[in-house]
C-alpha positions as CSV (number, residue, x, y, z in Angstrom):
1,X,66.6,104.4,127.7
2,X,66.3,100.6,126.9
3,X,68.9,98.1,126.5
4,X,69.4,96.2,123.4
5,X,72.2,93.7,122.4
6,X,74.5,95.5,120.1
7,X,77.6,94.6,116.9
8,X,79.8,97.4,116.8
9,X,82.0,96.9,114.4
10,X,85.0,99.2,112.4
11,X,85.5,98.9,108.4
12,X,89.2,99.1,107.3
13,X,91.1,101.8,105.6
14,X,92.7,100.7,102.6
15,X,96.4,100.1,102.9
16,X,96.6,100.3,106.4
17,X,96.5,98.0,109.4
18,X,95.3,99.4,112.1
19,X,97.0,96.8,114.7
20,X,100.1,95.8,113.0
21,X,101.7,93.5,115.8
22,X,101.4,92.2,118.8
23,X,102.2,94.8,120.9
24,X,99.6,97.0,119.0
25,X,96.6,94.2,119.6
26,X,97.5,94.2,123.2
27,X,97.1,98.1,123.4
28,X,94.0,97.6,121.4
29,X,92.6,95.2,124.1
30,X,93.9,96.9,126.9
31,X,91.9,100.1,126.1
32,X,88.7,98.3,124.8
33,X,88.4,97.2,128.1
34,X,89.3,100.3,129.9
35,X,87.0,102.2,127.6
36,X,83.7,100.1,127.8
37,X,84.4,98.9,131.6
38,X,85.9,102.0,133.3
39,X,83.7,104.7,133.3
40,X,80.0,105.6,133.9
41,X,78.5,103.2,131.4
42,X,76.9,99.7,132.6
43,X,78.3,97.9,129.4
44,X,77.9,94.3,129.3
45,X,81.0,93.3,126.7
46,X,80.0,89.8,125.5
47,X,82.4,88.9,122.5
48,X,85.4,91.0,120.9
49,X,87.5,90.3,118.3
50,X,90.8,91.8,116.5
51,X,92.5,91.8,113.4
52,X,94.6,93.5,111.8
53,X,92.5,95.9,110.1
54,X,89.3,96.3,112.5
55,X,87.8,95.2,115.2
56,X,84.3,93.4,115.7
57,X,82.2,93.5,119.5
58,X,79.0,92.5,120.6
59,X,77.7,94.5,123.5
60,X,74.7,94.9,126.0
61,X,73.9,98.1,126.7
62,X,72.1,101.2,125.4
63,X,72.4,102.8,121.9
64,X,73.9,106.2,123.4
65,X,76.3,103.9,126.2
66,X,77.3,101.8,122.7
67,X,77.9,105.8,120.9
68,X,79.9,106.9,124.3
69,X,82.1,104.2,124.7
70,X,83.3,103.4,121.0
71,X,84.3,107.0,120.7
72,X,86.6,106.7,123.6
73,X,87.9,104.1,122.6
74,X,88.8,105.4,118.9
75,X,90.1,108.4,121.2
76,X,92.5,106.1,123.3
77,X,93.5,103.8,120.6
78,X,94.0,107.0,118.3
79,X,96.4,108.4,121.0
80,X,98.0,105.3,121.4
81,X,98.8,104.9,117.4
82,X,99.7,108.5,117.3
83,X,102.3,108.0,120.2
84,X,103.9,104.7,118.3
85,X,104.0,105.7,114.5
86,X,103.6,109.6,114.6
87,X,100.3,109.6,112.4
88,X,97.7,112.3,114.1
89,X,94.8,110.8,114.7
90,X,94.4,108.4,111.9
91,X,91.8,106.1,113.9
92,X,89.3,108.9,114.5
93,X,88.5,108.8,110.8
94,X,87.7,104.8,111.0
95,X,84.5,104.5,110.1
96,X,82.4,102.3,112.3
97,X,78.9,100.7,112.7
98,X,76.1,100.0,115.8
99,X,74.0,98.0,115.0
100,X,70.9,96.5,117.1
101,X,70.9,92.3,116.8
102,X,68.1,91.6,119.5
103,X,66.3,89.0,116.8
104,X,67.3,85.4,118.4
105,X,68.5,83.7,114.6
106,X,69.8,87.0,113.7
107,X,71.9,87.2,116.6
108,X,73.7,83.7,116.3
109,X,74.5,84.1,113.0
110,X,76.6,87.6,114.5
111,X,78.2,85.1,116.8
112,X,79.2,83.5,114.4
113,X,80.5,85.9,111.7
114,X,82.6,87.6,114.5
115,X,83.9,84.4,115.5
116,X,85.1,83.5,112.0
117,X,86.6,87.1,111.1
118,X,89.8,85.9,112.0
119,X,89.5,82.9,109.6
120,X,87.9,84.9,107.0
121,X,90.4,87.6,106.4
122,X,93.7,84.8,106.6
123,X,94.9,85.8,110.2
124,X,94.9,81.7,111.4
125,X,93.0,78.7,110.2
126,X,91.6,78.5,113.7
127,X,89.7,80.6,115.3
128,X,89.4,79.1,118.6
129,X,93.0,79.3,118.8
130,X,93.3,83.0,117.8
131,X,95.1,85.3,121.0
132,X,92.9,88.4,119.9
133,X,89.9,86.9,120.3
134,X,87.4,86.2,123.0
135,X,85.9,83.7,121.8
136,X,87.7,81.4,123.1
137,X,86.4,82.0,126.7
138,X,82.8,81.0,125.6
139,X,82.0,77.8,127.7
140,X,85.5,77.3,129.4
141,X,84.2,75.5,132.5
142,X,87.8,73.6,132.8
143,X,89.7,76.9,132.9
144,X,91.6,76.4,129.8
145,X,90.8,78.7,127.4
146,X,93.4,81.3,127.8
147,X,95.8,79.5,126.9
148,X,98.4,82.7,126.5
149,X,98.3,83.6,129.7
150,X,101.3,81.3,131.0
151,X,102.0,83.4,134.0
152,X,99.6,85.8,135.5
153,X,101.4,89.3,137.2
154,X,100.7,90.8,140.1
155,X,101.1,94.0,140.1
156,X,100.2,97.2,142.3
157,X,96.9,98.9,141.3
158,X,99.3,101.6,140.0
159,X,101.3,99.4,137.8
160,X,97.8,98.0,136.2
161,X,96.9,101.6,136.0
162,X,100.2,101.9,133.6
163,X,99.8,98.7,131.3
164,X,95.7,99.4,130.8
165,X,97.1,103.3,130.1
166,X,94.9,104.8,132.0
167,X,94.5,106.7,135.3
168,X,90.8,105.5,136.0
169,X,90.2,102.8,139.4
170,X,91.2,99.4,137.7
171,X,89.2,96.6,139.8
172,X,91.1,94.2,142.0
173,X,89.5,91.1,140.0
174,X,91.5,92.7,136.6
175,X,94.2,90.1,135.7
176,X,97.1,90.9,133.3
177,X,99.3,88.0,132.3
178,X,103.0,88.0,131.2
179,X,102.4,89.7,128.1
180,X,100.9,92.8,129.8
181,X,97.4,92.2,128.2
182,X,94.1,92.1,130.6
183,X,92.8,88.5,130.8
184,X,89.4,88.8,128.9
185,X,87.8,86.8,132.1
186,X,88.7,90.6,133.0
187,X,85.8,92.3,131.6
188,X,84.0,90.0,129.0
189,X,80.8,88.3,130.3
190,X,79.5,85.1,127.6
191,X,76.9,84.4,129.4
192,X,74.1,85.6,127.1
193,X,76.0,84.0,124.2
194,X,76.7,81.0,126.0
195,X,72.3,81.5,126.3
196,X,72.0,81.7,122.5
197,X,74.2,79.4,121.6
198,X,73.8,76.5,124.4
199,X,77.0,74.0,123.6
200,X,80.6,74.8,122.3
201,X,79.1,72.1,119.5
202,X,76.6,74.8,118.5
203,X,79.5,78.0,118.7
204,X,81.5,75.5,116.1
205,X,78.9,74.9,113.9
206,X,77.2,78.5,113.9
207,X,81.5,79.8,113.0
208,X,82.0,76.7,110.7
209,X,78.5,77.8,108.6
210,X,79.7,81.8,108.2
211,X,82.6,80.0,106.4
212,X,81.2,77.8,103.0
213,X,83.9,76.9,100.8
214,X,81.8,75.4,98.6
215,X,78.8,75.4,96.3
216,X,78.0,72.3,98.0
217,X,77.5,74.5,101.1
218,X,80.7,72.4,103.2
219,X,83.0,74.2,105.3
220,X,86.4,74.4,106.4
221,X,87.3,72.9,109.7
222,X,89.3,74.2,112.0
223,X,93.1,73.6,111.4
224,X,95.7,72.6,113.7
225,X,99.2,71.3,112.9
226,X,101.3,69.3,115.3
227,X,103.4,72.2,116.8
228,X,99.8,73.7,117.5
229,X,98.6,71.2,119.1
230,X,101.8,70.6,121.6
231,X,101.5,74.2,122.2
232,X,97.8,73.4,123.3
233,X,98.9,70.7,125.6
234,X,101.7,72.4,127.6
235,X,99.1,75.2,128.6
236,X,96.2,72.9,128.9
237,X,97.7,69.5,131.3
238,X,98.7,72.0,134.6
239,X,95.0,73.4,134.6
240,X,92.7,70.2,133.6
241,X,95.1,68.4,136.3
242,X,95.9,70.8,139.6
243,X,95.9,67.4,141.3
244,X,98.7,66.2,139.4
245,X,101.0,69.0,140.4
246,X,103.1,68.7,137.7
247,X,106.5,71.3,137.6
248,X,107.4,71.6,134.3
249,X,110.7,70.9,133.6
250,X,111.5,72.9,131.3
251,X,111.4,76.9,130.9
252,X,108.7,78.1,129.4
253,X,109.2,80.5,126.4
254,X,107.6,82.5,123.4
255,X,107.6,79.6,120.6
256,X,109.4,81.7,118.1
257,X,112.7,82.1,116.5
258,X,114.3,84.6,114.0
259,X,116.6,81.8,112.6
260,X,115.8,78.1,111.7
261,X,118.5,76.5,114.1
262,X,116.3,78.7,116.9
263,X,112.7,77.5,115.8
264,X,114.0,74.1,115.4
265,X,115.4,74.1,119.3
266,X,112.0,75.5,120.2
267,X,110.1,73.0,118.5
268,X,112.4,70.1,119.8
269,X,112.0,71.9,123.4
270,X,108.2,72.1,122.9
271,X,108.0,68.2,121.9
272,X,110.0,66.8,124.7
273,X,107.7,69.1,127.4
274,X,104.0,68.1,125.5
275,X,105.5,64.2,125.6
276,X,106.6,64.0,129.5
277,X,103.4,65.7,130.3
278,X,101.4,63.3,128.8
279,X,103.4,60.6,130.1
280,X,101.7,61.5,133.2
281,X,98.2,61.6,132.2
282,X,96.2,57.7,132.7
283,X,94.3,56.8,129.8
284,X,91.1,58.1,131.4
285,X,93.1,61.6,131.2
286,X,94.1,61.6,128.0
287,X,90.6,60.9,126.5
288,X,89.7,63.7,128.5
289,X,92.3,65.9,127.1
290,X,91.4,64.4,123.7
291,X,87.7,65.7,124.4
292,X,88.5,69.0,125.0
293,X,91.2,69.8,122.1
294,X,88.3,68.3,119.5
295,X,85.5,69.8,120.9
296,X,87.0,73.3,122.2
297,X,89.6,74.0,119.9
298,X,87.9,71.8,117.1
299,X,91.5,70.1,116.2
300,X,90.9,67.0,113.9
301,X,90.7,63.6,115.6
302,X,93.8,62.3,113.5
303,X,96.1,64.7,114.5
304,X,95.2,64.3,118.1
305,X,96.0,60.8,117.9
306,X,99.3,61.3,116.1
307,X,100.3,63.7,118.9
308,X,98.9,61.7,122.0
309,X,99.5,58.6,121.1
């Protein structure tokens, strides 16, 4: 059977979210992958994307592969839901969509409406930085993208076997970072949007224009505050420098609190860390890491300044 490039995509049920926290999205990633990567099937996974309610993919494959793997997946996740909040098999009766996008235009404009989703229905104000989504990895030649995988684990194959919850041959090249989700360098291959799209420039703009707030046909750029942005530059400095060496000084933790005295110590902790590591960086460096957090993570120039300089 031929191969066609594919948007598989879930609708919501009303009243309920399907991932409901964090640990929920990393199950949900977890057995995407093991589902469309593990088995039989030569699935090419180029883009996936979570939110709470549903879940949007673009795939490479063939219309029956596409069928095949979406089911088990419903079927894993299902048994996974089941397990956590004792409703039988709620996510077998999600209703979900295949649908072939091999038209060139037609396809971009996918890219970017599963790109935005996240924007769209209020999970963050930027995309880019979203944890749930791969987009993020598109056109990451400095390594930087995952920027929530602080520590990488290495684990047996049988302990990978246990986090992905499954008992299927996990490949050596699987990573799964502190959090226990699989690295999407895992299993997702952006090569054929990277194609399409050409220039993280172009995957902006393509996002940015599924996203008019106006009848004037302007859009809503991406969003970053200052806290954001430090958070940016802790993971980022270690990986665009390796030459640097640089041993953070200070622990690195979850930046969240239950109690305001606890955010504000974590925010205080995260400040000192993003300023000694830029007080590192030449000026050459810091354009450089200017570059990328405008032109990856689309932060505006003014708050980069504010924060860098």
């Amino acid at each position: 059977m031929q191969k066609h490039c594919f948007h598989i995509c879930t609708k919501g049920i009303a009243g309920v979210d399907l991932f409901k926290d964090k640990t929920d999205f990393i199950a949900g990633v977890n057995r995407f992958a093991v589902a469309f990567k593990l088995y039989d099937e030569h699935v090419v996974v180029i883009l996936v994307v979570f939110v709470s309610t549903h879940f949007h993919a673009l795939v490479y494959c063939t219309y029956e592969e596409a069928k095949i793997c979406l089911y088990r997946f419903k079927k894993l996740y299902s048994m996974w839901y089941s397990r956590r909040y004792g409703k039988s098999k709620i996510w077998m009766h999600v209703p979900c969509k295949i649908q072939i996008c091999d038209d060139f235009e037609y396809r971009k404009n996918v890219i970017g409406y599963i790109g935005n989703n996240p924007r769209k229905h209020h999970e963050t104000d930027n995309p880019f930085m979203w944890p749930w989504s791969s987009i993020r990895i598109c056109f990451d030649n400095n390594n930087v993208a995952e920027i929530h995988d602080a520590k990488i684990l290495r684990l047996t194959h049988y302990q990978k076997q246990r986090m992905l919850g499954t008992t299927k041959l996990v490949p050596d090249s699987w990573k799964i970072n502190q959090d226990g989700m699989l690295t999407y360098k895992s299993f997702v291959e952006p090569k054929m949007l990277e194609n399409d799209v050409k220039s993280i420039n172009s995957l902006t703009y393509l996002i940015n224009k599924s996203n008019v707030v106006n009848s004037d046909g302007e859009v809503e750029e991406h969003r970053a505050n200052d806290r954001g942005v430090r958070e940016l530059i802790v993971s980022m400095v270690p990986r665009l420098f390796p030459d640097l060496r640089l041993s953070i000084p200070i622990e690195q933790t979850e930046y969240s609190a239950a109690t305001p005295y606890g955010r504000s110590r974590i925010n205080g902790q995260l400040k000192n860390l993003s300023h000694w590591l830029l007080s590192q960086l030449s000026a050459s460096q810091k354009q450089l890491l200017s570059d990328e957090l405008r032109n990856r993570f689309g932060i505006y120039p003014s708050v980069i300044r504010r924060v860098i300089n």
